[in-house]
N, C-alpha and C positions, 0 to 999 in steps of 0.2 A: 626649153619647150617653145615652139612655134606659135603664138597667139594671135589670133583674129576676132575683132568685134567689130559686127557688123550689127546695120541697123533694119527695120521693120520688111524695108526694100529690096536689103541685100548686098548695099550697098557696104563697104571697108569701113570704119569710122577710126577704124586705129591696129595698128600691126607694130608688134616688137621687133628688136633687132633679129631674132632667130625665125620670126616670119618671111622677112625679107630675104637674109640670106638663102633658105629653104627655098624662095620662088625666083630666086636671082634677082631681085628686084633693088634698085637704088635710090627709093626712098618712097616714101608713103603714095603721092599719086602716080608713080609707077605701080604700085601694088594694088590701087583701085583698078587698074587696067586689068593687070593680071589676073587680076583674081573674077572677072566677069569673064575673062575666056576660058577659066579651067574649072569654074564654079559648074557648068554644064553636063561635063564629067564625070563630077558626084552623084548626078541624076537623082537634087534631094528633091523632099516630098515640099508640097506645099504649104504655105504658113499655118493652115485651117485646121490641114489634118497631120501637123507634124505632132508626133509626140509626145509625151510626159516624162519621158526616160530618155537618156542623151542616144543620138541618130550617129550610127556605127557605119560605117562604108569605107571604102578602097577602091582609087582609081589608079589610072596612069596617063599623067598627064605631060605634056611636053617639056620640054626646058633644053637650056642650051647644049647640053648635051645627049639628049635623044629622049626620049620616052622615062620618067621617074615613075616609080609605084611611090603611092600616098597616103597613109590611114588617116580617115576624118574624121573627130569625135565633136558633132554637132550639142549643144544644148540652147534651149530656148528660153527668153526668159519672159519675165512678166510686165505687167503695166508702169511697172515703177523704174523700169529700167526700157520702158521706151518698144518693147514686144521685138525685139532684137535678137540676134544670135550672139554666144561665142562659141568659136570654133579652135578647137586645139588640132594641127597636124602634126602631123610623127610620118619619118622617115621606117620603115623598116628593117634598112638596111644597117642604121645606125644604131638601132634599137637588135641588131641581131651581134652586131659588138661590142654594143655595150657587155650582151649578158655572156658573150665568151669571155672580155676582161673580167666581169664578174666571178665564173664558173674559174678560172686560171686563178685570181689571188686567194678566192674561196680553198682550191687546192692548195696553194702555197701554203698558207695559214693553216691545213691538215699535215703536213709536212712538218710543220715546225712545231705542233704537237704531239705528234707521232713521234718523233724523229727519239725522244726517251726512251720510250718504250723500246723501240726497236733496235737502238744502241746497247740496252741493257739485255735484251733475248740474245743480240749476235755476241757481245762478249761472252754468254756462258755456252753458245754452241761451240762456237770457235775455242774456248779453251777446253772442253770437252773432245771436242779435234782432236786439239794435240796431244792430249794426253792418250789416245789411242792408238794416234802415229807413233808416238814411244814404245809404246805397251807390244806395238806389229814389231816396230823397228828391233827391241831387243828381247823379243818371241824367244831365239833361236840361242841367246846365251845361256838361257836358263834349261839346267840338266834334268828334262823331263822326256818319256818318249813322244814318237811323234805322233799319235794318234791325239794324246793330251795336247803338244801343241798344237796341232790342226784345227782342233776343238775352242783351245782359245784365240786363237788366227780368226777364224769364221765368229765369234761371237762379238770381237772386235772389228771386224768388218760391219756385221751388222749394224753394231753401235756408231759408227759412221754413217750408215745409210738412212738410220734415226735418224741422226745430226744433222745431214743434209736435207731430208725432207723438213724437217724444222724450221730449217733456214727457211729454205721456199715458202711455207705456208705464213714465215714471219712479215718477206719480203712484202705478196701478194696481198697481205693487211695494206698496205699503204694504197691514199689514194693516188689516183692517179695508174697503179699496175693493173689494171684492168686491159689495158690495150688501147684500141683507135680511138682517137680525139672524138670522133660520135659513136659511140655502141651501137650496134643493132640491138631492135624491140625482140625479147625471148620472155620467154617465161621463167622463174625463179623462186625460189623456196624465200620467202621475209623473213622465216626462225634462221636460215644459216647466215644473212646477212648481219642481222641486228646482234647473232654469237660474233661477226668476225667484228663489227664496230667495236662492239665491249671488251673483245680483247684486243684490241688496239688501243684501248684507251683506259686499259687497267691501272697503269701510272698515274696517270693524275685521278683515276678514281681514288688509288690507294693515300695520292698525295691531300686531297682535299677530305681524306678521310669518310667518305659515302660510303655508303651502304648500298651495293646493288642487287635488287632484285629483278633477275627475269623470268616473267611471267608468261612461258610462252607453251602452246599446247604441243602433244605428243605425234600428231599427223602433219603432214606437208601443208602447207599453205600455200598456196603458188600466186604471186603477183605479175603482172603484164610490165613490162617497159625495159627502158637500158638502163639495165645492173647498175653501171657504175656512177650513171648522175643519180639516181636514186639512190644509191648506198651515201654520195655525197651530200645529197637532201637529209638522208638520217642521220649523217655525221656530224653535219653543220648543229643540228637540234640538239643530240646530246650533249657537245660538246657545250652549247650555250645553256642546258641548263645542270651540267655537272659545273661550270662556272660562275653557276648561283648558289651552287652551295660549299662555298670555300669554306665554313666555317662545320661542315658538314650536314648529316639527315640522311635522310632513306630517300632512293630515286626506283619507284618503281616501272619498268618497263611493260608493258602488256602486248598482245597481238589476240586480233579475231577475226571473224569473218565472216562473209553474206553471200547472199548466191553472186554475188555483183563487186563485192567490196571487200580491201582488206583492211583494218584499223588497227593504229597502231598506238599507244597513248603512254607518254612520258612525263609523271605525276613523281614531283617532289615535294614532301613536306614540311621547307624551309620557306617563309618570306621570300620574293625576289629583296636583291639589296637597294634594286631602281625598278620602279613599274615605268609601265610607256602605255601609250596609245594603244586601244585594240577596236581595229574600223573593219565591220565586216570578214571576220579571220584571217586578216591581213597583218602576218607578226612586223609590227613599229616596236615592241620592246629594246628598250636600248638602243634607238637608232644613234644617237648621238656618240658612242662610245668610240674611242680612239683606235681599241685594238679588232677592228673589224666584226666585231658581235651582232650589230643592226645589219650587215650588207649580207652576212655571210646568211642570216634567214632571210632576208629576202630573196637569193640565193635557196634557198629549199622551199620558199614559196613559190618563184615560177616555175619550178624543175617539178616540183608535185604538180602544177596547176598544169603545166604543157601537157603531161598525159592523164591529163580527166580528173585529178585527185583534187584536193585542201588542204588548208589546214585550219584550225581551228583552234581559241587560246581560252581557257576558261581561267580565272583566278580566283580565288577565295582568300584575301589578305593575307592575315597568318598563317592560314593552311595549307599554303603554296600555291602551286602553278599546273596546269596540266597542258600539255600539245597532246592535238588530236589530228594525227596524219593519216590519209584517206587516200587510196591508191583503188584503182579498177585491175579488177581480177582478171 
């Protein structure tokens, strides 16, 4: 993070290493300079009438290789600290790869818990295959007429044509098979996505011994955005809290909605085994944790929040846990 504190004047009084490299600057009174020629740019408000909530802008400003975009997250502070500013910048360009490395290992890590489930569907399709391709293959030894064979020809056919839509609908669970790296915004049913999550992740539902219920109505729901990071927002969610309840409990699913809004809320009645932090519905649970549980909801908090949604974490100690996911219809 790029840090700036400056003083009542406006003046630099101190820049981190990542400020300076951010302004090309090589060393603190170089960055006094700098920062009085691109400070003008931000076109901030004056000391008097600057506000009580931190001052949000984006410019672009010069630098050694042509024109940078900048976001400037001003706040001001009080008598005790000299009526001064800190100012945090952000790149965001850098800030646009992070969240693709993000959104990539988030997949990866769907991937490697999928990957059971869908190993264990394609071995019973596939051996149902062959067992048909036998059944076709020696059709013709068996002394029956051929009306009866035709009959079970066609009915073995069919059973194949099962088998392979199977397969496809198993594949199409996984994320990532959606298609282009950015989806187009369409509209879509929330019941048929949260059916294809759950069955994608019936395996370790079975494995961790939950109890799932979904709780969803009998009409269309239709949500606004791209399918597939959304469906990765709700993936990321269940999965972290079907991984709260390794010792098992009931995980119930819900969906509703508003003229405006669809809600979706994932309420288990087990303890978390770690609480974390909750600032503003911003999931911190677990940030700490090794096998990617903190990143991947973060990971479903800005993919909710880029298209107008939330999320929201209520807890009741022993009573569990609930997410409250918020999408615009």
């Amino acid at each position: 993070m790029a840090a700036l504190l400056l003083d009542a004047q406006g003046v630099v009084e101190y820049a981190n290493q990542k400020a300076l490299m951010l302004l090309d600057c090589a060393s603190a009174d170089a960055i006094k300079v700098k920062w009085r020629e691109i400070a003008p740019f931000f076109d901030l408000p004056p000391r008097q009438t600057f506000p009580s909530k931190p001052y949000l802008c984006k410019a672009e400003i010069p630098s050694s290789t042509g024109l940078r975009r900048l976001h400037l997250e001003l706040h001001a502070l009080d008598e005790g600290a000299g009526f001064g500013h800190f100012a945090v910048l952000k790149d965001p360009a850098v800030l646009d790869q992070l969240e693709r490395e993000l959104l990539l290992a988030s997949e990866r890590r769907g991937w490697a818990i999928q990957r059971e489930g869908l190993l264990h569907d394609l071995k019973g399709i596939l051996n149902s295959m062959q067992i048909s391709l036998e059944l076709l293959t020696d059709a013709d030894a068996e002394p029956v007429d051929a009306s009866s064979t035709e009959g079970r020809r066609r009915r073995r056919v069919a059973v194949m044509k099962e088998d392979l839509m199977r397969m496809d609908r198993a594949l199409r669970l996984l994320p990532g098979a959606e298609g282009p790296e950015q989806p187009a915004v369409t509209d879509f049913d929330i019941r048929d996505l949260l059916k294809e999550i759950f069955a994608s992740l019936r395996q370790l539902v079975r494995r961790n011994n939950v109890e799932l219920k979904l709780d969803l109505p009998e009409v269309p729901m239709l949500a606004r955005g791209r399918r597939a990071w959304i469906k990765l927002a709700l993936f990321n969610v269940a999965v972290h809290r079907l991984n709260a309840m390794r010792a098992g409990g009931l995980l119930t699913v819900e969906a509703a909605s508003t003229d405006q809004t669809v809600v979706v809320t994932m309420r288990n009645d087990v303890p978390d085994r770690k609480q974390g932090l909750i600032r503003e519905g911003y999931p911190l649970l677990n940030r700490g944790r090794s096998d990617g549980g903190g990143n991947d909801l973060q990971v479903a908090h800005f993919i909710l929040e880029s298209h107008g949604g939330a999320v929201e974490i209520t807890t009741n100690g022993a009573d569990g846990t609930a997410f409250v996911l918020r999408l615009p219809r």
